[in-house]
C-alpha positions as CSV (number, residue, x, y, z in Angstrom):
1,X,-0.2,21.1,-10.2
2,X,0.7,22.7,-13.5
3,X,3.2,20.6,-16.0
4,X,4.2,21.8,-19.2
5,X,5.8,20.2,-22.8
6,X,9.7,20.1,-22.8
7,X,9.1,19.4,-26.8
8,X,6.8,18.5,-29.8
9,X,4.4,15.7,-28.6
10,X,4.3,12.6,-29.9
11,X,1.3,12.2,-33.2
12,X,-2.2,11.4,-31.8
13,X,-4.0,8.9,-33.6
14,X,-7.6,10.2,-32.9
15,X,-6.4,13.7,-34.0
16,X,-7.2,15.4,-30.2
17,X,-5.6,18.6,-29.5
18,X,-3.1,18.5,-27.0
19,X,-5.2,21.2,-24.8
20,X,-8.1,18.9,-25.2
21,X,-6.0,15.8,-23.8
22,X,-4.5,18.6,-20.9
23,X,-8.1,19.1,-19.7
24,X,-9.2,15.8,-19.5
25,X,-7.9,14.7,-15.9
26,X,-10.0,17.8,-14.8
27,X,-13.2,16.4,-16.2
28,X,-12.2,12.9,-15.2
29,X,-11.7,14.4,-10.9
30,X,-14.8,16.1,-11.4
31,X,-17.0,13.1,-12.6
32,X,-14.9,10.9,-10.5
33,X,-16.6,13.2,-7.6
34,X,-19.9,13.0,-8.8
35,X,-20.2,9.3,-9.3
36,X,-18.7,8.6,-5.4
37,X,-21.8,11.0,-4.7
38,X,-24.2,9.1,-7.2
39,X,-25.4,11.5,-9.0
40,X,-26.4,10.3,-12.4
41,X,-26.1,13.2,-14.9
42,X,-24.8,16.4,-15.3
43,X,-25.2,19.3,-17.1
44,X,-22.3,20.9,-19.4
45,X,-22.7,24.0,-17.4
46,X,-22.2,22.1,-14.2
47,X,-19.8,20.3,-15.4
48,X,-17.8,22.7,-16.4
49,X,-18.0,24.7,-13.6
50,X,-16.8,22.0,-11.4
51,X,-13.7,21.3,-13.9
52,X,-12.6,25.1,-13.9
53,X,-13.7,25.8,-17.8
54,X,-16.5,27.3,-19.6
55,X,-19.3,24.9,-20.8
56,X,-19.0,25.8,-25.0
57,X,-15.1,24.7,-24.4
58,X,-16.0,21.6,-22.8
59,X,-19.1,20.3,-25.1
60,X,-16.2,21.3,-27.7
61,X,-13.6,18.6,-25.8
62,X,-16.1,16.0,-25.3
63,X,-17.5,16.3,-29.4
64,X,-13.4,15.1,-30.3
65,X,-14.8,12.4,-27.8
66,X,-17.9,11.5,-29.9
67,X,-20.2,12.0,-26.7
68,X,-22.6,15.1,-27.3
69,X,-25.2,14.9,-24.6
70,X,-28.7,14.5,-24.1
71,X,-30.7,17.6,-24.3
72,X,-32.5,18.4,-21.4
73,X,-30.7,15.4,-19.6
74,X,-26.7,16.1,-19.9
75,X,-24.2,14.1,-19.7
76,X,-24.2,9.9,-18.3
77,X,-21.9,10.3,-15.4
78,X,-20.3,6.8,-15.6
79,X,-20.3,6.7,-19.3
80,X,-18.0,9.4,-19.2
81,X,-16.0,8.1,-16.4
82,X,-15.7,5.1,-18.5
83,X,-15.2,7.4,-21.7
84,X,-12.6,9.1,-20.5
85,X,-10.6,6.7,-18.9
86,X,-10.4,4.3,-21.7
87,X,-9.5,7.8,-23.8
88,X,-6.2,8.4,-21.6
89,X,-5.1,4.5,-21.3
90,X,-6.5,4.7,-17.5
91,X,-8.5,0.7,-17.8
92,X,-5.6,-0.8,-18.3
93,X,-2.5,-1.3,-15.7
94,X,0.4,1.4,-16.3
95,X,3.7,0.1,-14.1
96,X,5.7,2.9,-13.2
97,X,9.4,3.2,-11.6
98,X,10.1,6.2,-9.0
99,X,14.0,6.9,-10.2
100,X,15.6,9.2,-6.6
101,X,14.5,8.5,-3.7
102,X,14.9,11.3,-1.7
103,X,12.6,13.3,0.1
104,X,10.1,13.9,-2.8
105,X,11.1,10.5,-4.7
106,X,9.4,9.2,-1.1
107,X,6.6,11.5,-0.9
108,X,5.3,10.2,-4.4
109,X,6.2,6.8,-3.2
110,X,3.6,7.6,-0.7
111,X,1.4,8.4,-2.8
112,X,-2.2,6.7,-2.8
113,X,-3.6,8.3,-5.6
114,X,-1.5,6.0,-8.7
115,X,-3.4,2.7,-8.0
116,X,-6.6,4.3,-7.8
117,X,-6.0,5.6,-11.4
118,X,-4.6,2.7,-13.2
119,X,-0.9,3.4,-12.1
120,X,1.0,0.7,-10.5
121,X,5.1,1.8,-8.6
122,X,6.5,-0.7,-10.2
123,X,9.6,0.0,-8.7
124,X,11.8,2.4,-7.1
125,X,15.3,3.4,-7.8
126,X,18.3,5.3,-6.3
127,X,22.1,5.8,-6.9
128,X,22.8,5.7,-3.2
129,X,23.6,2.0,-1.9
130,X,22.8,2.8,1.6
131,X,19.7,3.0,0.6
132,X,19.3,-0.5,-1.6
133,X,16.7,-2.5,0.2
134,X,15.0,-0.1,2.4
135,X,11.4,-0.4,2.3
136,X,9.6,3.1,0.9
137,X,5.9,2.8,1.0
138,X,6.0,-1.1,1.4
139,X,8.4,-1.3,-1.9
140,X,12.4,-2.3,-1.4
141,X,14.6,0.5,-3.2
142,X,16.8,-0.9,-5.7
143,X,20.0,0.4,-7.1
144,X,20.6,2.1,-10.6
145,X,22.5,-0.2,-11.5
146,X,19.8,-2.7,-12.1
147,X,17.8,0.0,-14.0
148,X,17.9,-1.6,-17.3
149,X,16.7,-4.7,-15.9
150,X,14.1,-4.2,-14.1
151,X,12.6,-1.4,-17.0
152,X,12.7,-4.8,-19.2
153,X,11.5,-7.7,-16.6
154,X,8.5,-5.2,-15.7
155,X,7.8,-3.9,-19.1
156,X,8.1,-0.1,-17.7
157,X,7.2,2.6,-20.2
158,X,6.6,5.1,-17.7
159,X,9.5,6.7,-15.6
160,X,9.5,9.3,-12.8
161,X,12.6,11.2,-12.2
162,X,12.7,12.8,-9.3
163,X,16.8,13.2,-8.8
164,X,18.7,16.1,-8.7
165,X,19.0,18.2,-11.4
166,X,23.0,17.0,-12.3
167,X,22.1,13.7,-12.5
168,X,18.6,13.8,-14.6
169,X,19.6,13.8,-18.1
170,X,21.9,10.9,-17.5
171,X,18.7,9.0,-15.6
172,X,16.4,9.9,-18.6
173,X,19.1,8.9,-21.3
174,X,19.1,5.6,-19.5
175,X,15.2,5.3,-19.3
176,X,14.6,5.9,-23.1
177,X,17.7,3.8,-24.0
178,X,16.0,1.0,-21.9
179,X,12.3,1.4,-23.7
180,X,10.3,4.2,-21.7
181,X,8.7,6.5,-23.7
182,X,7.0,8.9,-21.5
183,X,8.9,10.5,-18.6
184,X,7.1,12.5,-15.5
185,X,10.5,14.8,-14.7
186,X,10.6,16.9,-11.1
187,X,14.3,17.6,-11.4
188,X,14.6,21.1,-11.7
189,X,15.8,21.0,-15.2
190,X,15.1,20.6,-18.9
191,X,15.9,16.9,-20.1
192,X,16.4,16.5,-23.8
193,X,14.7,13.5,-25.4
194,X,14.3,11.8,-28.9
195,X,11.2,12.1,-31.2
196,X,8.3,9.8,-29.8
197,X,9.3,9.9,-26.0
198,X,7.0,12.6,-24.3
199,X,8.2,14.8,-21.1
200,X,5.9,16.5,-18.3
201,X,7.9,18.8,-16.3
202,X,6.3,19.3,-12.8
203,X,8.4,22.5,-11.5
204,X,7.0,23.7,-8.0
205,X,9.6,26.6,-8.4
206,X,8.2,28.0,-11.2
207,X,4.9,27.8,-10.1
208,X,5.3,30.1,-6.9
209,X,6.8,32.6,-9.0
210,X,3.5,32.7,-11.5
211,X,1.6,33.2,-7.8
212,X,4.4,35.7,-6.5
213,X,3.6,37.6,-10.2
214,X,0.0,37.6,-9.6
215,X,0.0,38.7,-5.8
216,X,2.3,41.5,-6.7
217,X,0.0,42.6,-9.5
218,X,-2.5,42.6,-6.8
219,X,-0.9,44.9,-4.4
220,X,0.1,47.1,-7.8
221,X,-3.6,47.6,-8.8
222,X,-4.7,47.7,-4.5
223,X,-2.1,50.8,-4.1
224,X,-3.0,54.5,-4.8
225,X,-1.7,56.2,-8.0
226,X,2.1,56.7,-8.0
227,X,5.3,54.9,-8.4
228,X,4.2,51.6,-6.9
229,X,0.8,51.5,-9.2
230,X,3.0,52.1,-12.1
231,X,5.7,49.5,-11.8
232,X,3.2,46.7,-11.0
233,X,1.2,47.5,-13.6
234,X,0.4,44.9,-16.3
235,X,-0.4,45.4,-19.9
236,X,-3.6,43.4,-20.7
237,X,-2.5,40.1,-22.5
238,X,-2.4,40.2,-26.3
239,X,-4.2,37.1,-28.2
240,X,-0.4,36.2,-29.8
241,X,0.4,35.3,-26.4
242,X,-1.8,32.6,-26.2
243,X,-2.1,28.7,-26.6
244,X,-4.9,26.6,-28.7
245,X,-7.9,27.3,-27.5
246,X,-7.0,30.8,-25.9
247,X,-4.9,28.5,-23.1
248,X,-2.1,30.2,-21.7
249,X,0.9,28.5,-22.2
250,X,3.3,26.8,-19.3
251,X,6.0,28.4,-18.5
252,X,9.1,27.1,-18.8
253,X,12.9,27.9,-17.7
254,X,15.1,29.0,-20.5
């Protein structure tokens, strides 16, 4: 699922890019795969075709990691597991709260794959008091009101915002002014946060229309010459349009 950066990112220590740190979690599923089937090394070329990149780009990432390789051997499988997950904060216990509870707020409730990858649902939250109590996915729902607290008594830095979009920026003004500094936002909208506190916007919306762009480039290019060729045709991408690295950059809602 693709997220993009609401705004400038918050100053890496280490000095790795920003695509770098993006591709990471792709080289982390990929070796995470690899070590459930034992297999002890890998290749860069393997690697990176399992990961969805070209190799020179990935012995690239993993040089801002210090690992380089064996030639003629690869890569250690579970020293890069280990490697990477210590490199994005994954071997150590990240509680999270799950703010709106509705349909999707529940669905990541759900969720198995947080524990599994050093995230712990903390809590969840909702504005609705017929809700207060319920059990989601084992865990009571709590009100909003008792945000602030329980952000402080379970030293939350993490928040998920999965409400509606009229109510978002009022739930992320709330989380920041309570102490968490990165926010996961679903809400269809754009929240606006202070220096230091990083955003991920998950948009599932925006998504389908990249795919709805690309299939009806398809059927442009699959039609013979005419009117329909013409308007679906696409001029070839110029180099200004894209990110570090040659990445294309998310696209966001105005």
């Amino acid at each position: 699922m693709a997220t993009g950066r609401t705004h400038r990112p918050a100053t890496r220590s280490r000095g790795i890019p920003e695509a770098t740190v993006a591709r990471l979690p792709l080289y982390l599923r990929a070796l995470t795969a690899l070590s459930e089937r034992s297999v002890p090394t890998v290749s860069s070329e393997e690697l990176a075709a399992a990961a969805g990149v070209n190799s020179a780009k990935l012995r690239k990432d993993f040089s801002y990691l210090g690992s380089y390789g064996t030639r003629g051997v690869g890569y250690d499988v579970e020293y890069l597991v280990y490697q990477i997950s210590r490199e994005l904060g994954l071997t150590q216990d990240w509680p999270v709260v799950i703010v709106g509870i509705g349909n999707l707020g529940a669905a990541l409730a759900n969720y198995g794959g947080f524990a599994s990858r050093g995230f712990r649902v903390a809590a969840l939250i909702d504005a609705d008091p017929g809700l207060t109590g319920k059990p989601v996915a084992g865990i009571p729902v709590q009100h909003t009101d008792d945000l602030e607290k329980i952000i402080k008594d379970d030293r939350v830095s993490i928040g998920v915002i999965a409400t509606p979009a009229g109510a978002a920026q009022q739930v992320c003004d709330r989380l920041v002014a309570a102490g968490v500094t990165s926010i996961l936002n679903f809400a269809p909208t754009v929240l606006s946060v202070p220096d230091g506190v990083d955003v991920r916007k998950v948009d599932l919306s925006i998504e389908l229309q990249i795919l709805a762009f690309h299939e009806q480039r398809k059927s442009g290019e699959e039609s013979p010459a005419g009117d329909g060729g013409k308007a679906a045709a696409v001029t070839p991408r110029d180099d200004a349009d894209q990110g570090p690295d040659g990445d294309v950059p998310a696209v966001m809602p105005a």
